[in-house]
C-alpha positions as CSV (number, residue, x, y, z in Angstrom):
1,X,78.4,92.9,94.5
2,X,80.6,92.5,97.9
3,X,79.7,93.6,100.9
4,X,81.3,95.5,103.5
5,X,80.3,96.4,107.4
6,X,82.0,99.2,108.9
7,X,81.8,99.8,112.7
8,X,81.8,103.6,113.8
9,X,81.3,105.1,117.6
10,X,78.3,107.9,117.7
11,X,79.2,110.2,115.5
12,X,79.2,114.3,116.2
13,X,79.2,117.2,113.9
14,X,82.4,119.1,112.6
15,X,84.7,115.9,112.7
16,X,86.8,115.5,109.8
17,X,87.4,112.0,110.7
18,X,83.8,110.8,110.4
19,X,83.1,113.1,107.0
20,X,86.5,110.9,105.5
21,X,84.5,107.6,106.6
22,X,81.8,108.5,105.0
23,X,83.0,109.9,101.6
24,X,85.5,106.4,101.7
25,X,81.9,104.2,102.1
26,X,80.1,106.4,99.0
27,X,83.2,106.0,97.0
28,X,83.5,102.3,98.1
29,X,79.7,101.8,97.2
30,X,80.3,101.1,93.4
31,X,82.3,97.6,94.4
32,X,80.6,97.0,97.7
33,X,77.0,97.6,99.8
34,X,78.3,99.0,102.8
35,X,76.3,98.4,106.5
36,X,77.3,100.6,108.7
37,X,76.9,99.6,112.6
38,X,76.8,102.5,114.7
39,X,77.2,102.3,118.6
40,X,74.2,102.8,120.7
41,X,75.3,105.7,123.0
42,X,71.8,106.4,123.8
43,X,71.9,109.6,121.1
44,X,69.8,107.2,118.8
45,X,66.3,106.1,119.0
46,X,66.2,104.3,115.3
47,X,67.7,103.4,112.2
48,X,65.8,106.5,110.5
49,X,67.1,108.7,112.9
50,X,71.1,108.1,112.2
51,X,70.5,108.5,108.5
52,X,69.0,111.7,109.2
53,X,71.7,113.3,111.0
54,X,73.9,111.4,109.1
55,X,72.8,113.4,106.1
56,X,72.2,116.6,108.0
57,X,75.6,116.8,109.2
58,X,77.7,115.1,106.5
59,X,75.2,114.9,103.2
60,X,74.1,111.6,101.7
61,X,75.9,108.4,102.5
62,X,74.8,105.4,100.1
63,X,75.3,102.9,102.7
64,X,72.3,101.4,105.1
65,X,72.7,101.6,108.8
66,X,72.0,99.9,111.7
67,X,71.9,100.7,115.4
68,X,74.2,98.6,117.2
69,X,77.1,96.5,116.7
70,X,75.7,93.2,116.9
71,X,75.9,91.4,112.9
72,X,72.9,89.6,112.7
73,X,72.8,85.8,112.5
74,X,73.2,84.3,109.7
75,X,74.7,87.8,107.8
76,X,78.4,87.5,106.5
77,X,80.6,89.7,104.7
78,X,83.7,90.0,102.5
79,X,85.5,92.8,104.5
80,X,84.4,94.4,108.2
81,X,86.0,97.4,108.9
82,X,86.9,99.0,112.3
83,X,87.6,102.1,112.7
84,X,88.4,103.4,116.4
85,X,89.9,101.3,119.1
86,X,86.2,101.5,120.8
87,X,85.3,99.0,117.7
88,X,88.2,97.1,117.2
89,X,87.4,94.3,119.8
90,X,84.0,94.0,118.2
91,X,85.5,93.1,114.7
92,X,88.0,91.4,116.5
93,X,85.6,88.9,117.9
94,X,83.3,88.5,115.2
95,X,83.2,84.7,114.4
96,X,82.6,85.1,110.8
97,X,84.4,84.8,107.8
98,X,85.6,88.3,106.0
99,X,88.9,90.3,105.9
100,X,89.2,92.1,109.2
101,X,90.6,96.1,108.4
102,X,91.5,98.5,110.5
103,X,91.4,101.6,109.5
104,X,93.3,104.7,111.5
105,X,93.1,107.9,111.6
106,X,94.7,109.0,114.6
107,X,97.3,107.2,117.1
108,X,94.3,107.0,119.5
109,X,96.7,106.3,122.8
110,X,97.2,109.8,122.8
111,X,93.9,111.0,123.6
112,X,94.2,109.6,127.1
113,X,96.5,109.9,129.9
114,X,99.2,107.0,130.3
115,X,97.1,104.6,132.3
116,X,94.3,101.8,131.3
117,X,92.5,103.2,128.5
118,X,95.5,104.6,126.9
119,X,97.2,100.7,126.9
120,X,94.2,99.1,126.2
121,X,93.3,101.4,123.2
122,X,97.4,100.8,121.9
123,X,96.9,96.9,122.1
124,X,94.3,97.4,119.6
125,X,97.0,97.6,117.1
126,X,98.6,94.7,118.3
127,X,94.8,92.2,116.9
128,X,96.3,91.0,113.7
129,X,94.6,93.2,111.6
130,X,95.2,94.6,107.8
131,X,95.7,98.2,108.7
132,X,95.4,101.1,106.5
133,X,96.3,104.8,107.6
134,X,95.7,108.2,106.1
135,X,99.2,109.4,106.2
136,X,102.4,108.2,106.5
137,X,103.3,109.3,110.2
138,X,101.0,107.1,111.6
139,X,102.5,104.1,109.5
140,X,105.7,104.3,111.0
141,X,104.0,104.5,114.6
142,X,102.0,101.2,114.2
143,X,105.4,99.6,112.9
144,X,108.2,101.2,115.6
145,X,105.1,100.6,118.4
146,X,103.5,97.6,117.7
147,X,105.3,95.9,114.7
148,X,102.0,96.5,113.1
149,X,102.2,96.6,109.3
150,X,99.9,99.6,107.5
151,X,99.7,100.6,104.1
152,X,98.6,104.1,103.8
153,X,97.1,106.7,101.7
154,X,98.4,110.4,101.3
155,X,95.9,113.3,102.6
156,X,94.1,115.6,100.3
157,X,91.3,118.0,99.7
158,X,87.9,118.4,98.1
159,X,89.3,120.3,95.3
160,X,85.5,121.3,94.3
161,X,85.3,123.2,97.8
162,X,89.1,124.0,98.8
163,X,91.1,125.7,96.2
164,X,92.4,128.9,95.3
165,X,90.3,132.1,94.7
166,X,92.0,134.9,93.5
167,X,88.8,136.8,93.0
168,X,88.9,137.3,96.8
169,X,91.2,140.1,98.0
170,X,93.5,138.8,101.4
171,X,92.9,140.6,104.6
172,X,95.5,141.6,107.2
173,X,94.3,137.9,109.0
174,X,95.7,135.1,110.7
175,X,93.0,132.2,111.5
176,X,93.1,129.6,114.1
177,X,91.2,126.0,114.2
178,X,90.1,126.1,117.7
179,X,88.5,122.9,119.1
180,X,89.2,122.5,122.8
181,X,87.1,119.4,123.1
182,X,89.8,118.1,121.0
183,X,93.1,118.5,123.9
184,X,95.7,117.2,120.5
185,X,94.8,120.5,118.6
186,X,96.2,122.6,121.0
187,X,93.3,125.5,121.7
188,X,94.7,126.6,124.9
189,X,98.9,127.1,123.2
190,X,97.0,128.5,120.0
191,X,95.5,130.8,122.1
192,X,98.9,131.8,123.9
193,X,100.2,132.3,120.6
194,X,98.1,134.5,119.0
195,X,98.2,136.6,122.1
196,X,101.5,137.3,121.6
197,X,100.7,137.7,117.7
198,X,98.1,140.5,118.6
199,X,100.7,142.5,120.9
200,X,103.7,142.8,118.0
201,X,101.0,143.1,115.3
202,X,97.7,144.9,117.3
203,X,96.5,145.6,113.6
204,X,96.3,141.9,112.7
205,X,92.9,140.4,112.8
206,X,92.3,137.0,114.1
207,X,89.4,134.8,113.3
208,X,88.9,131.3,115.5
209,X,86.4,129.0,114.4
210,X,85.9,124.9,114.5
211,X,83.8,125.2,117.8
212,X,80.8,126.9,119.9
213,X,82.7,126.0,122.8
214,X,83.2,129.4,125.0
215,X,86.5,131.5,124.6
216,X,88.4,133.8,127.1
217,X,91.4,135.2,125.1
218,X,92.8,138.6,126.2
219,X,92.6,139.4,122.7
220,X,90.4,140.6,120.0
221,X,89.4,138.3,117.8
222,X,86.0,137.2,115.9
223,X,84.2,134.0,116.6
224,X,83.2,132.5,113.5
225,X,81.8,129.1,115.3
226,X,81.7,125.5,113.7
227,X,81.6,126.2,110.0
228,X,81.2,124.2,106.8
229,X,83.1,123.3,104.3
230,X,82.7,126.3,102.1
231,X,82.6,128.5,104.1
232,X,86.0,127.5,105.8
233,X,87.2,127.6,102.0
234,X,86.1,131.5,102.0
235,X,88.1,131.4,105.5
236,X,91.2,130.5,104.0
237,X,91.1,132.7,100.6
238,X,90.9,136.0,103.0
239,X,93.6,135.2,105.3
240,X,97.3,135.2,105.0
241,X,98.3,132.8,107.0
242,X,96.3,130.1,108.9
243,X,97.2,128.0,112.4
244,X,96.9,124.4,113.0
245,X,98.3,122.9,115.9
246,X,98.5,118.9,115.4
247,X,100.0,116.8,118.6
248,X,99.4,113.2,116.9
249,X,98.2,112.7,113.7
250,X,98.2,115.8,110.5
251,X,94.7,117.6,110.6
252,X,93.4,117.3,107.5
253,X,92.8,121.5,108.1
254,X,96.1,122.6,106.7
255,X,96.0,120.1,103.6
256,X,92.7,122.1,102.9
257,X,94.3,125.5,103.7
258,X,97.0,124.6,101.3
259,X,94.9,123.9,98.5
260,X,93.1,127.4,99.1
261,X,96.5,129.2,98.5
262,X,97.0,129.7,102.8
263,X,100.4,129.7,104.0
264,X,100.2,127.5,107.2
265,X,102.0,127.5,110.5
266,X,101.6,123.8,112.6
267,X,104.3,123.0,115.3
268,X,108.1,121.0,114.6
269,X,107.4,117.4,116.1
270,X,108.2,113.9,115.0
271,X,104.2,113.5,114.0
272,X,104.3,116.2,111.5
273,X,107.7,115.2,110.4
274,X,106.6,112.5,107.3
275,X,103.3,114.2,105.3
276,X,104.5,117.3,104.6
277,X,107.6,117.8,102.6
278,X,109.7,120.9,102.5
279,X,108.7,124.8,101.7
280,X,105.1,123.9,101.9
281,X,104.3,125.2,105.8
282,X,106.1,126.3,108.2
283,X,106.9,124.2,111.4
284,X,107.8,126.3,114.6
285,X,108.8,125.0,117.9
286,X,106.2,123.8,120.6
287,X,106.1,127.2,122.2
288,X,104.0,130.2,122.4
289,X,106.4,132.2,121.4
290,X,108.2,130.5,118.5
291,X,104.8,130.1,117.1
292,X,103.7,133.8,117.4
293,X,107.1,134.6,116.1
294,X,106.6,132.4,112.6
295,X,103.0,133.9,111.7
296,X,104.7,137.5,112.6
297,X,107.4,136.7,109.8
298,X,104.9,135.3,107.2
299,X,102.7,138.1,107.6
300,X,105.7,140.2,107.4
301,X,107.4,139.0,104.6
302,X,104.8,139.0,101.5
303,X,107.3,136.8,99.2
304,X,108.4,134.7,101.6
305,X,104.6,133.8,102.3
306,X,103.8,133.9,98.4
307,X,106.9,131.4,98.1
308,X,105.3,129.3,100.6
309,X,101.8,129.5,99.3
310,X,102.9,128.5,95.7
311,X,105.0,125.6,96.6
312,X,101.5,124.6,98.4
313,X,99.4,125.0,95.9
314,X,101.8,122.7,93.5
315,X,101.8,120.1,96.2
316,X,98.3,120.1,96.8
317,X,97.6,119.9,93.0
318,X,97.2,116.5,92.4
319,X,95.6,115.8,95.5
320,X,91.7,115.4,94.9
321,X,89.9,114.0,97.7
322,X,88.5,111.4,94.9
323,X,92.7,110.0,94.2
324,X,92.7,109.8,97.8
325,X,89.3,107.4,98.1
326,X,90.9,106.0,94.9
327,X,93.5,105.0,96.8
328,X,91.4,103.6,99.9
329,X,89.3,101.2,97.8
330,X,92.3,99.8,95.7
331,X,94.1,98.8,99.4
332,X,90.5,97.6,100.7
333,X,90.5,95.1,97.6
């Protein structure tokens, strides 16, 4: 069997991009034993105590793991994996032999101001690595950016969790990923948005979840919190139309929305421009009010919003989560 290291920052709870690492290392375990090196943040006090939250927070990962990112001497392997600019340097330096991947999720620059961190997390992409993306956009970036080649893999869904339930009878109800930790989904315009949402349609509910973080809309609205996976499924079956505001990278969110028969509304930029192909969401502009204005027509217009919601459900149909880890391994090897 080969072996793999992958090198992840502390991980959190709710973060789709940690739960994708994850099921990529269980599916990846048939071919290869997988070490995972976790940084030591100071949330950690053993080995032990990452698998448990580890499991708690994103069920079993076949993989062993190890506080730290120091590879212990003597210990080589066939592939080592980064996969956030925090841990590219570390794979970067590593004297040993192995295929050096990168794996992306996100344009990382983004997440910081233009300044230092911002260019020091964009030369990352500029190390020489084998890069593999989830989703096309972010291909393209790494080539017009850095003249970094990628191969990527499409997005898709846990179709055992997210997928249509026409047992379940759709409420009046827009819902709205809300993350504020997270300044590239776009809480506070969200917010703006469905403002304007609740004063041309006052009977509309609205339902935010994704976060415990504290919320001051002028609004009514209910607070589901951070949920999990099936219950966001039972989210998306009893809404007509969901909102997911992306500023780099897709969400994964409105791939799993599709799948559940949701008509989604995201915003009209170049990053959301090369994974979604026509009639299968709605793009508005990067305003309050264009946004608030295209969930007011879906929820107005049932066949328009059935239209959209079929066209979804054929994209999303061959889109297992499994094709898409599939698809991960075969570039790994």
């Amino acid at each position: 069997m080969k072996h793999a290291a992958w090198f992840i920052p502390s991980f959190i709870g709710g973060s789709g991009g940690y739960r994708t690492i994850f099921q990529h290392i269980n599916y990846m375990s048939s071919e290869y034993q997988c070490d995972v090196y976790v940084y030591d943040s100071g949330d950690y006090r053993s080995e032990e105590e990452i698998k448990a939250r580890e499991e708690k927070l994103y069920g079993k990962c076949r993989c062993r793991f190890i506080l730290g990112h120091k590879i212990p001497s003597g210990k080589s392997y066939d592939v080592l994996v980064a996969t956030s600019w925090l841990t590219a340097d570390i794979v970067h330096h590593y004297p040993g032999g192995g295929k050096k991947l990168y794996f992306v999720q996100d344009y990382e620059p983004l997440f910081y101001p233009a300044g230092d961190t911002y260019l020091r997390a964009a030369g990352t992409y500029e190390l020489g690595f084998s890069h593999i993306t989830i989703g096309r956009w972010l291909t393209h970036r790494l080539k017009e950016n850095h003249g970094a080649d990628a191969a990527y893999f499409d997005f898709g869904a846990d179709k055992a969790i997210y997928c249509y339930d026409e047992r379940i009878r759709r409420e009046n109800a827009v819902c709205f990923i809300y993350q504020p930790d997270k300044p590239r989904r776009g809480a506070g315009l969200g917010l703006d948005s469905l403002a304007l949402v609740k004063k041309m349609r006052p009977e509309v509910k609205i339902y935010l979840y994704g976060s415990f973080h504290k919320k001051y809309p002028v609004f009514e609205y209910t607070d589901l919190g951070l949920l999990s996976p099936a219950q966001c499924a039972k989210l998306y079956n009893k809404c007509q139309v969901g909102l997911c505001i992306s500023a780099s990278n897709p969400s994964r969110i409105p791939f799993e929305m599709m799948a559940c028969g949701l008509s989604v509304v995201d915003i009209h930029a170049e990053n959301n421009l090369y994974d979604y192909p026509n009639n299968v969401i709605v793009l508005a502009k990067c305003r309050a009010e264009a946004l608030a204005q295209a969930v007011v027509d879906l929820l107005d217009d049932a066949s328009r919003r059935n239209q959209i919601r079929d066209n979804a459900l054929r994209f999303m149909e061959d889109r297992d989560i499994c094709r898409e880890a599939l698809r991960f391994t075969e570039l790994v090897n």
